[in-house]
N, C-alpha and C positions, 0 to 999 in steps of 0.2 A: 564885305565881310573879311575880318582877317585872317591871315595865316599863321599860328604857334610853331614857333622851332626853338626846340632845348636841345642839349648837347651836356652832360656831364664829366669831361675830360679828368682821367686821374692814372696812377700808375695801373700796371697789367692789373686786371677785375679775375681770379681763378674762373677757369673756362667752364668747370662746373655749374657756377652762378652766374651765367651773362645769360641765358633764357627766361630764367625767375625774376631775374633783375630787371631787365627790358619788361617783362610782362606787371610787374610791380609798378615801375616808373611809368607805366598807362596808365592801370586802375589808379592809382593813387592821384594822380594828375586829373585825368579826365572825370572822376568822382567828386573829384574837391572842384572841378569848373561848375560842372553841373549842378552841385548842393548850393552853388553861387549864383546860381541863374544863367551862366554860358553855355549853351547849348552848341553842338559842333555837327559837322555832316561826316568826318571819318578822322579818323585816329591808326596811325602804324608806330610801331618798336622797334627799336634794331639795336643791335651791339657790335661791338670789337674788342678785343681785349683792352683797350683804352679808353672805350668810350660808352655811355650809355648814351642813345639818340630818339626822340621823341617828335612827330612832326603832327600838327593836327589842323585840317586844311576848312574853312567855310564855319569858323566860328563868331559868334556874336562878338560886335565892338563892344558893346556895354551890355547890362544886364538890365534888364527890364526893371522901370517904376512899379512898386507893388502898394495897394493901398489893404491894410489889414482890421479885419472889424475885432475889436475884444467885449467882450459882453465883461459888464463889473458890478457892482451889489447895486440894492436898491437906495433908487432917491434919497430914502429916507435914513438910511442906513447910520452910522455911527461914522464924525466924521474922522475918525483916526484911519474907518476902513476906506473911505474914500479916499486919504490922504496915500493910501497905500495904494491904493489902484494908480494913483495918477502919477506915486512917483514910477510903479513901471510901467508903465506907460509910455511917461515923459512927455505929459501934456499938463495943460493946466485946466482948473474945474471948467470957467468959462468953453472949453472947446471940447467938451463932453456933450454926446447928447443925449434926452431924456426922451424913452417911449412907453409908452402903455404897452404895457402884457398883460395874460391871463393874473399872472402874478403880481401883479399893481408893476410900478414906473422903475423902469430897470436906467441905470447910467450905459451908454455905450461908450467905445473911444474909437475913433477912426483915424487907424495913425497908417502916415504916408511914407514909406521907403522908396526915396530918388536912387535909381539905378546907378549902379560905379563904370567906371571904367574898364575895359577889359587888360590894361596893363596893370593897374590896381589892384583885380584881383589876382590877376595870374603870379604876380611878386608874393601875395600870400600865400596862395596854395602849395607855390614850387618852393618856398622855404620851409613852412610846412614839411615837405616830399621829402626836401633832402634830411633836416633832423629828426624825421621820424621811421626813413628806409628800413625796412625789413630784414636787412643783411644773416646771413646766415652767422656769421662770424664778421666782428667789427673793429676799428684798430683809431685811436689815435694818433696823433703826432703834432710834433714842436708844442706852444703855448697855448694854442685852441682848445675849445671845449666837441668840438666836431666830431663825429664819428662816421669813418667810413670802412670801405671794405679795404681800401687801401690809398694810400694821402691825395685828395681829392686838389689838383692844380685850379684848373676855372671851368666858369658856368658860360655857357650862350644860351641868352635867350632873347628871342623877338620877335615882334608883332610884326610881319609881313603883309603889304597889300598895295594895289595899284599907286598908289603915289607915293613908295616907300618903305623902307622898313626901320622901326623903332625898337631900340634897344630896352627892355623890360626895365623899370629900376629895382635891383635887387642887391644886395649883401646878406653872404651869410658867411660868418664866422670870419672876416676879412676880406674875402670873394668877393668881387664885386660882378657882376653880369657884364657881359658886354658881346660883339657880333664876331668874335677871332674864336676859330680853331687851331688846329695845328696839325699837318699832315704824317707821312711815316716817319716814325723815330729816325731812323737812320738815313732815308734816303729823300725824304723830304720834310724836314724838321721846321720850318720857319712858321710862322705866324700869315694864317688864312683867312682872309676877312670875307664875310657870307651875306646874302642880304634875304636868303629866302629855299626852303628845302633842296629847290630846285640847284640851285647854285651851288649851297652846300653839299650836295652829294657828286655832281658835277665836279668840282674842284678835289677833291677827297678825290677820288677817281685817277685824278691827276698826278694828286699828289700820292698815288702808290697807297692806298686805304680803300678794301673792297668793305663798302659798308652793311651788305645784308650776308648776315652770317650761311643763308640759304645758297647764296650765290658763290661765297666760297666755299660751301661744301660741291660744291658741283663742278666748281671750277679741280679741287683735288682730284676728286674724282674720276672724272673725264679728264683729265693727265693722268693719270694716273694706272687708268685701265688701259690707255693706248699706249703709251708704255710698255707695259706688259704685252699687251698685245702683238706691238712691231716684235717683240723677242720670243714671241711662241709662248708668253706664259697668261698666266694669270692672276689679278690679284686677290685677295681673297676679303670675302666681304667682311664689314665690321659697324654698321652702322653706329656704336657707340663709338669707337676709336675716330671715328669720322665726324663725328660732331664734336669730340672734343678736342682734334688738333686744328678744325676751321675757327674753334675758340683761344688758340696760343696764336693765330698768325692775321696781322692784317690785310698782309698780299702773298698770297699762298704761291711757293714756288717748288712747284715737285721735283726731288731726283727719286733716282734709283739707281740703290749699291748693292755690293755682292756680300753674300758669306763667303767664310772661308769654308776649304774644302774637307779642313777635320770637320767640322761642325753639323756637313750635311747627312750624316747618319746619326743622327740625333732623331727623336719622333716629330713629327712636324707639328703639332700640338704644344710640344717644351720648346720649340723655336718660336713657335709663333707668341707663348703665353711672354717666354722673356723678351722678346723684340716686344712687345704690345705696354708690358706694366714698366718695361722698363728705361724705352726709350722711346715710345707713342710710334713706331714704325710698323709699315702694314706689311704683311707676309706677300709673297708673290711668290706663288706654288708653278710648279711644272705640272700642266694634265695630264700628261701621258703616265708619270712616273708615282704623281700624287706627292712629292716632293716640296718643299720648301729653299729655294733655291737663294733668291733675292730678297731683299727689301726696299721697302720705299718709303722715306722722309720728307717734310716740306716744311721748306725754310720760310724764313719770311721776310727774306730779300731775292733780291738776283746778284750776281758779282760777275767781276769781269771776266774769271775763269769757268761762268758756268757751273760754279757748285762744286767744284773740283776738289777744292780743301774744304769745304764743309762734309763733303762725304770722304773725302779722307778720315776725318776726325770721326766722323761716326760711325766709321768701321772700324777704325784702332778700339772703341769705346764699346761695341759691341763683342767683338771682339773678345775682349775681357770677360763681359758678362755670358758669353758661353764659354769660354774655357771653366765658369763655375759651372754653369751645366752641364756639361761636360762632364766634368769631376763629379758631381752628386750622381750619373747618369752611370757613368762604369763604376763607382763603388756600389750602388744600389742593385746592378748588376751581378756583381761578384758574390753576393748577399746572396739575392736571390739562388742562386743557380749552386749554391754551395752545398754541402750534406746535410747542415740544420734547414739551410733554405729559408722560405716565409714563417717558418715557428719561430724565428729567432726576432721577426721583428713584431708576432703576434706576443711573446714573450715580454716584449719589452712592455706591453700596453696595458701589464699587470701594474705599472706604475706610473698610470696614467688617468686619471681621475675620469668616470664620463658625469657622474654627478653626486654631490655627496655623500645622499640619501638613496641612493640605486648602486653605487660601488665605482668599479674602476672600466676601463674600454673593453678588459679582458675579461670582464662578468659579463657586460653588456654581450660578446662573441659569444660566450656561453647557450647563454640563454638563446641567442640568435640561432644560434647552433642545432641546439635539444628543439625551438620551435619548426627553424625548418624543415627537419626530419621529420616531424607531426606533420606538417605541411605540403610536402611531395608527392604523397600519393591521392591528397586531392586537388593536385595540378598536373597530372601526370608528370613526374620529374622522379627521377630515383632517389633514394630517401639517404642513402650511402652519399651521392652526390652534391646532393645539397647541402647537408654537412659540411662535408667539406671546403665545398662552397662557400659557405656562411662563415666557415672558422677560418680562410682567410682575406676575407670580403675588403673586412679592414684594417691589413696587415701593412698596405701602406702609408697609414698613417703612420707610422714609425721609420720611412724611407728619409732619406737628404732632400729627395726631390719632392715629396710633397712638404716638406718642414720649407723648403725656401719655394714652393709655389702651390697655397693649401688648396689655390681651385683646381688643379690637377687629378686630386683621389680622387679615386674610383677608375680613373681614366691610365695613370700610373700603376694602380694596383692590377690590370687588363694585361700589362707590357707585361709586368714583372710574374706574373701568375705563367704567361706563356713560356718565358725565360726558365721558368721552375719547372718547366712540362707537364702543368698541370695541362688538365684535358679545357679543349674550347670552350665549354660549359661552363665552370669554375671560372676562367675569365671574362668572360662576359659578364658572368653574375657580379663582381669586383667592380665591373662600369655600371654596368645598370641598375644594384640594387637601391641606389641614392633617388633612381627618375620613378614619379615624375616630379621636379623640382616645379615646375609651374603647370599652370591649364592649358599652355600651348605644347609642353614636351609630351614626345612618344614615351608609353610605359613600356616597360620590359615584355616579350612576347616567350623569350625561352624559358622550358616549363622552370630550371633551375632556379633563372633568374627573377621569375614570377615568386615560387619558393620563399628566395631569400630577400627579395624587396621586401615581399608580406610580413614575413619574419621580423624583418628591422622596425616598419612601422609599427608592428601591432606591439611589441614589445616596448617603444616608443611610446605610445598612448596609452597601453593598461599599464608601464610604469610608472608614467605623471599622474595616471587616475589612484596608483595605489597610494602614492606619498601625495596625495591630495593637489596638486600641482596644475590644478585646470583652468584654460583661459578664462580672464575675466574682461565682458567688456571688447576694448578693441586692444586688449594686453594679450598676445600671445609669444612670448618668450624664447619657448621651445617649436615654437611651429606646429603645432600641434595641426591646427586647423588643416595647414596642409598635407600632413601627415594621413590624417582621417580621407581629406580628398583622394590621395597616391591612393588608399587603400580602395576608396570605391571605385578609381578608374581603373586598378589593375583586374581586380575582380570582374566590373562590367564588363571592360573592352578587349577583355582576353576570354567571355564568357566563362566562368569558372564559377560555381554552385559551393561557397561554403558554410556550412553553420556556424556564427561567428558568436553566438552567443555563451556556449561552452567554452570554447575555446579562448573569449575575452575573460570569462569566469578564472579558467585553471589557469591564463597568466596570472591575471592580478592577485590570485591565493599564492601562485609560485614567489612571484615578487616579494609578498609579505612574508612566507616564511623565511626567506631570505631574509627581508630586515631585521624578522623577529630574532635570530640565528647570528646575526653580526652583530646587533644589540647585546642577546645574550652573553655571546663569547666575552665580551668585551668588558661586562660586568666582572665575567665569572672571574675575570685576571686578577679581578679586587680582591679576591677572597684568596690569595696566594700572598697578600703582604702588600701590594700595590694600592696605595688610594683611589679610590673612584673617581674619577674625575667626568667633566663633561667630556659626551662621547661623541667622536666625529659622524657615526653611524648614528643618528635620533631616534627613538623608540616609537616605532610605526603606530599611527591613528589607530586606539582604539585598546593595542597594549599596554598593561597598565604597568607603572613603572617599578621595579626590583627596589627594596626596600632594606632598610639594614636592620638584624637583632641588636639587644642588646651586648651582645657579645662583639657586634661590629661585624659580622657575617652578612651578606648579602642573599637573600632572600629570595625566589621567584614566587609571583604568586600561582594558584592554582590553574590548571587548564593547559591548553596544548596551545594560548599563542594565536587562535585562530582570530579573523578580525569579524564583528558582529555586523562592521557595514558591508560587509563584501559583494552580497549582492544587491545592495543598494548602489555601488561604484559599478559593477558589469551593468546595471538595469543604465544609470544615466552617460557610460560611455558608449552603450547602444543605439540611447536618445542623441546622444551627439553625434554618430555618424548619423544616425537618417536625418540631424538636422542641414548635415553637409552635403547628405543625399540631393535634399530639397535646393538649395542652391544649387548643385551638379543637376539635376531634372530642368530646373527653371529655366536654365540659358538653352535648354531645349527645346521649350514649349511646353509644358508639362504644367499644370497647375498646382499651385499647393494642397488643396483641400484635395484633389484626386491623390496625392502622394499619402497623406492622411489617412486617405478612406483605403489605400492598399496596407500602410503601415499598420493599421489596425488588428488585422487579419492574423493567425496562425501563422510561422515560419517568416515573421520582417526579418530576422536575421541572417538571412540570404537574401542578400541585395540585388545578386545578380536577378536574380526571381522577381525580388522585387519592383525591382527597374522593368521587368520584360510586363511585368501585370500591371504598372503605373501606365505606361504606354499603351497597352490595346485598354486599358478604360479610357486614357486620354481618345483614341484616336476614335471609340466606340460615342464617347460623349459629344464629337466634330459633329455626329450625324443624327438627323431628326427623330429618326427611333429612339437613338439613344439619351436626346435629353428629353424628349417627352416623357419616355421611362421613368428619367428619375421624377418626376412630379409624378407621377401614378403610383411610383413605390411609397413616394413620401405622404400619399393621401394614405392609401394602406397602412401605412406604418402607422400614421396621426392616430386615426380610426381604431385601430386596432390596439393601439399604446392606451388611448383615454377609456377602450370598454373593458380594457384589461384592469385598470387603475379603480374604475367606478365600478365594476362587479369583483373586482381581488383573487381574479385566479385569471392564469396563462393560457390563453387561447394556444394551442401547440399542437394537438393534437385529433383525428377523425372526422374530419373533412372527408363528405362522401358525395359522390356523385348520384347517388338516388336521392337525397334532398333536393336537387339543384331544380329549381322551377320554370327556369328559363334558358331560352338558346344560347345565351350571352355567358350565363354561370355554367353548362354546361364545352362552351369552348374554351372557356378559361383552363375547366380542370383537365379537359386534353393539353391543352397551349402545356400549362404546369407539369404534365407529365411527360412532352414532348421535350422540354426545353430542363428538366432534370435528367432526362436520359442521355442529352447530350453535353452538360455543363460537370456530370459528374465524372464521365472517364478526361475530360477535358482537361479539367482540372489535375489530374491524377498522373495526365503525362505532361502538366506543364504548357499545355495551348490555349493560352491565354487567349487569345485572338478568337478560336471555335468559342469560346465558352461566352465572350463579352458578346459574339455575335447571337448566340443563343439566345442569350438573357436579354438582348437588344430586341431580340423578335416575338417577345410575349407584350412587348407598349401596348399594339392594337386589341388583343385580346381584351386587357385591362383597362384600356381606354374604353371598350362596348360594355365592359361591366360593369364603370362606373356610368355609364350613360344610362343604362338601363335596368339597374338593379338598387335598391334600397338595400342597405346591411342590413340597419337595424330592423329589422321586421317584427314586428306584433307577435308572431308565431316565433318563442323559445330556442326551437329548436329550429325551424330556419336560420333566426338570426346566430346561434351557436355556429352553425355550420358552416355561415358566411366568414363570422369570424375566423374562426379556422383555416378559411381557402384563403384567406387575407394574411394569415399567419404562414403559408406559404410561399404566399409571394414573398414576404419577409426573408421565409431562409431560402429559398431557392436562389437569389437578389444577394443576400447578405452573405453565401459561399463564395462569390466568386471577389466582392469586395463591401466594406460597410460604407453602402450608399447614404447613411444618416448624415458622416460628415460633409458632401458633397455639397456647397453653395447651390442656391438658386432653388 
C-alpha cells in the first residue's frame, strides 16, 4: 500500500492562513480520495511559510472494481425510453436484463466500473485542490489563469512504496509535479530531491526547514524563556504572538535585545502593545519590579556574528516606534494633569459620532452618566462617584495613545484618570467598564465599576432596542449579544439583586425622547427660512413624521412624542436577556425548560434571583423526590385542568379536612400545610433551596393519594373537595416555580 506526499512550494503564505490552509489541503485531498474509492489509514498537515505539506501513509494502490445495478422501465415500454436508459447507461439493449416483478418485466443494467489507478486519481483530485483552494484572499500573476495566495513556484507529488517511489503525473497551470523541494531560502536554497515523507522531512531538517509549525513554536519558546531566565527575567506570555511569528520563520533563531533607558518608564502594557503590533517582539518583564525591560525577536536564520546586526537594526527600529510613544505618552500626560484635565478630552467627543441615530460619544457619557447615578446605590457604590466615573470612563478615547493603539482604552484611561488624581474608583471604572469582553474574562467587582460597566451595557441594548437595531440571525453588529452576556454575569457573579425591567423601560423612553427632540429641533430650523432637508437624526419608530401647511410652515402633529411600542421593546429586550440567560445557565448544567419554568414566575427581572431559583430547582430535580414530584404534580394538574374545563368553574377554593375519607387524604392535607408553612417565608427571604426542599417532600404524600384515593367520586361533594386539595397542590407547587413547563 502506498505512500502520498504533496508539498505546495510558493512565496511566504501570511502566517495568519498557514493553519486553515494545512487543515484545507487535508479535507480537500483526503475527501476527494475517498469519494474516489482510496481509502487511507492516517493523514497529517503541516506548513511553513513557503510550503503547504500533506503526507498520507497506508493508502490503496487502486480503487476497487464496482459493479452497479440500475433498475430502467419496463420491457414493454416505449422504445425511445429505452433508448434513453441505455444511452446512460452506456450499454447496449442486448446486455440488458429482463426480470419479472410484482409489476410485470422490468429492464435492469448491470454496469461494471474497473478500478483506476491510485496515481490517476490522485492527479485529479490534487488539481482539483489546487484551482479550487479556499484562500482567504487570492492573487495572480504573469500569464496564468491560476490563483493563489501568493505566486505558487512547484508541486511534489508521489506515490511512495517499498520498491520505489513514483512521481504523480500532474500539470496545473504550467507546473508540472515532480519529487524536488527546495530547502531554506537563504542558507540552503538548492534543489532537494525526496523519495518518501520520511526522507522529505529528514533532508528539510537539514537543509535549515523545521517543518511542524508545533515544533517551532516550542523551539521559540524554550529559547526564549531560558533566555530570560539566565538574566533574572521573564518573558511574558502571548500565545497568539507565538503562533504567529513560528508562522514568519522556517528556522527560528531567538535573540534578545534591550530598550533604551528613556523608554522604560513608559507603562509596560504601551511597550509591550507597540513591541507586539508593531514589530512581532515578545516583552521580557523584570519580576521583581514588574517592569518591561527587554525584548525578544527570532530571526530566521543564524549569522556569523550571532544576531549582532540583526538586533542592532531592531533596536535602531524600535527605537523609533517608542520615541512615538513616547511622545503621545507625555502629551497625554500634560493633558491630563492640566486645570481642564479629562473634560477637555471628554469635550472633544461632542464631535464624535457613537451612532447616527443615538448622537455623539458625548450623549452616549450622558446618559452613562444620569444611568449610573440611578445605579450606585443598588450596587453599593456612591451615586456622586459613579458619575463621575462614568463621565470620564471614556475620555480617553480622545487621548494620542489610544488613537495610535485603540486596544489600549480603558486600560489608558486607568493611567490618565490617576495622573488627574482622580480617586482609585474612578480608575478602575475607566479599565473595567469595557469587561467582560468575553466568557472567560473577570467582570468588574468594585461597586463603582459594577455601576458603570452596567451603565454602559444597558444603555447599549435599550439604545439599539429603541432605534430598532436588534440582532438578526447570526448578524450582530453591535455586539449586543455580548453586551446582554456582560450584563448577566456582572449582576450574577457580583451577586447584585436588580429590577431590570423598569429600569430597561425608563431607558428606552429616555432614548426616544431624545430622538424625538433632535428630530424635532432639527425640523424646527426649517421654519426660520432653512429648507427641510433629510435629517441626519431619523424620526424614531412610531413618530410620525412633521408635515408642511400650505404656507410652507412645518407642522408637528399632536401628542407628546411618546412611542406606542415602547413596552412591547422593554417586554422583547427582557426576552432577550433571559434568552442569553439560558445559554449563561446551560454551560452550567442547568436545563432549559427548568430556566422556563423559573422565568415564568413573578419578579424574571432579577436575574440574579433568577439564577439562584434556576439552580436549587435544578439541583432539587437531581433527586428522586424531586422528579417524582414533578409527575404527581403533573397528574394533579391533568385532573384538575380537564374537571375544570368539563364542569366550567375553578376548582380554587375550600378544601376541608373534615371531607377527607381516608388516611392518605388526610396526610396530604397536613403534608400541604406543613410544606406551605415552610415554602412561604422561604420564598419571602429568597431561600430557594428551603423552599424546593419543601416542595420536594410532599412527592410521598401525593404519591399515597394517588395510590389510594379516587378524585372523582360519586359523592359531589367529596369529589369538589378532592378537587380542591388537588388545586392546592397546584399553587403551593406553582409559588415556588411553574412546574407545567418542566419536560418529562
Amino acid at each position: 500500500m502506498p505512500d502520498l506526499l504533496i508539498e505546495l512550494f510558493s512565496e511566504e503564505i501570511p502566517a495568519r492562513m498557514q493553519a486553515r490552509a494545512a487543515d484545507d489541503l487535508k479535507k480537500l485531498v483526503t475527501n476527494g480520495l475517498v469519494d474516489a474509492g482510496l481509502t487511507y489509514a492516517s493523514a497529517a498537515a503541516f506548513s511553513t511559510p513557503r510550503r503547504l505539506t500533506l503526507t498520507i501513509e497506508g493508502m490503496l494502490d487502486a480503487s476497487p472494481s464496482l459493479t452497479e445495478e440500475r433498475k430502467g422501465p419496463k420491457a414493454d415500454a416505449p422504445e425511445k425510453a429505452i433508448e434513453g436508459f441505455l444511452r446512460g447507461a452506456g450499454l447496449t439493449r442486448d446486455q440488458l436484463e429482463e426480470r419479472d416483478t410484482p409489476k410485470g418485466k422490468i429492464l435492469f443494467a448491470m454496469i461494471n466500473k474497473p478500478g483506476r489507478p491510485a496515481a490517476e486519481i490522485v492527479a485529479e483530485v490534487q488539481e482539483t485542490t489546487i484551482r479550487t483552494f479556499p484562500w482567504p484572499k487570492s492573487m495572480r500573476w504573469g500569464t496564468g489563469t491560476l490563483r493563489w495566495v501568493r505566486p505558487l513556484h512547484s508541486i511534489l507529488c508521489i506515490l511512495s512504496a517499498e520498491d520505489g517511489a513514483q512521481v504523480v503525473p500532474l500539470t496545473v497551470d504550467g507546473i508540472t509535479a515532480g519529487d524536488t523541494t527546495r530547502g531554506h531560502r537563504f542558507m540552503a536554497p538548492d534543489t532537494i530531491t525526496v523519495s518518501s515523507f520520511e526522507d522529505y522531512s529528514a533532508k528539510l531538517k537539514r537543509a535549515f526547514v523545521v517543518l511542524d509549525p508545533a515544533e517551532r513554536r516550542d523551539t521559540i519558546w524554550n529559547d526564549a524563556t531560558n533566555m530570560a531566565f539566565a538574566n533574572g527575567l521573564e518573558v511574558v506570555e502571548d500565545a497568539g504572538l507565538l503562533a504567529e511569528v513560528a508562522g514568519l520563520v522556517e528556522y527560528p533563531v531567538v535573540l534578545m535585545g534591550q530598550i533604551g533607558e528613556d523608554f522604560l518608564g513608559l507603562p509596560p502594557e504601551v511597550l509591550q502593545t507597540s513591541m507586539k503590533e508593531h514589530q512581532k517582539f515578545f516583552s521580557v518583564r523584570n519580576p521583581k519590579t514588574g517592569r518591561i525591560e527587554r525584548f525578544v525577536t527570532v530571526a530566521n536564520r543564524t549569522t556569523a556574528d550571532d544576531g549582532a546586526t540583526i538586533l542592532a537594526g531592531n533596536e535602531k527600529v524600535l527605537s523609533a516606534r517608542l520615541s512615538d510613544a513616547k511622545f503621545f505618552w507625555e502629551n497625554d500626560l500634560r493633558i491630563a494633569q492640566s486645570d481642564a484635565g479629562m473634560q477637555t478630552w471628554v469635550d472633544r467627543l461632542s464631535n464624535v459620532t457613537f451612532h447616527n441615530k443615538l448622537g455623539t460619544q458625548a450623549e452616549l457619557i450622558s446618559r452613562m452618566e444620569a444611568l449610573a447615578g440611578e445605579l450606585a446605590p443598588m450596587v453599593g457604590a456612591d451615586a456622586d462617584e459613579a458619575r463621575a466615573a462614568a463621565r470620564f470612563a471614556k475620555a480617553d478615547l480622545s487621548s494620542e495613545m489610544v488613537y495610535e493603539f485603540p486596544e489600549l482604552q480603558g486600560l489608558m484611561g486607568s493611567y490618565y484618570a490617576k495622573a488627574a488624581g482622580k480617586s482609585d474608583a474612578i480608575a478602575a471604572a475607566a479599565q473595567d467598564h469595557y469587561a467582560p469582553l468575553g466568557p472567560s474574562d473577570d467582570v468588574p467587582t468594585a461597586p463603582v465599576s459594577i455601576a458603570v460597566a452596567l451603565a454602559e451595557k444597558i444603555d447599549k441594548l435599550t439604545g439599539f432596542w429603541a432605534i430598532d437595531e436588534k440582532p438578526t440571525g447570526s448578524k450582530d453588529p453591535f455586539a449586543l449579544r455580548r453586551a446582554a452576556l456582560g450584563v448577566i454575569r456582572i449582576l450574577v457573579e457580583n451577586d447584585v439583586s436588580v429590577n431590570l425591567a423598569p429600569l430597561i423601560r425608563h431607558c428606552i423612553q429616555n432614548t426616544t425622547s431624545e430622538m424625538v427632540t433632535a428630530h424635532r429641533a432639527q425640523v424646527d430650523i426649517s421654519n426660520e427660512g432653512i429648507p427641510l432637508i433629510h435629517s441626519p437624526v431619523p424620526a424614531p419608530s412610531g413618530e410620525k413624521i412633521a408635515e408642511r401647511s400650505n404656507s410652507g410652515k412645518v407642522i408637528w402633529p399632536e401628542g407628546d412624542g411618546s412611542l406606542p411600542e415602547l413596552d412591547k421593546n422593554s417586554s422583547h429586550l427582557l426576552s432577550f436577556l433571559h434568552d442569553r440567560l439560558k445559554v449563561y445557565l446551560k454551560d452550567q448544567g442547568v436545563r432549559h425548560d427548568i430556566i422556563d419554568a423559573c422565568i415564568a414566575m413573578e419578579g424574571n427581572d432579577d436575574l440574579t434571583l433568577l439564577v439562584k431559583r434556576a439552580k436549587a430547582l435544578s439541583e432539587t430535580l437531581k433527586t428522586d423526590d424531586g422528579e417524582n414530584l414533578i409527575q404527581g404534580f403533573k397528574r394533579a394538574n391533568n385532573i384538575l385542568s380537564q374537571a375544570e374545563d368539563a364542569d366550567g368553574v375553578e376548582y380554587s377554593f375550600g378544601a376541608d379536612i373534615k371531607f377527607a375519607e381516608t388516611e392518605e387524604e388526610r396526610a396530604l392535607f397536613a403534608a400541604l400545610d406543613t410544606a406551605e408553612a415552610q415554602i412561604k417565608p422561604a420564598m419571602e427571604a429568597q431561600d430557594f433551596g428551603t423552599a424546593m426542599s419543601a416542595m420536594a417532600s410532599l412527592r410521598g404524600p401525593i404519591d399515597a393519594f394517588f395510590d389510594a384515593v379516587q378524585v372523582n367520586s360519586d359523592n359531589a361533594t367529596i369529589r369538589r373537595n378532592r378537587l380542591n386539595l388537588l388545586s392546592r397542590i397546584r399553587t403551593i407547587c406553582s409559588s415556588v416555580a411553574d412546574l407545567t413547563k418542566i419536560d418529562g
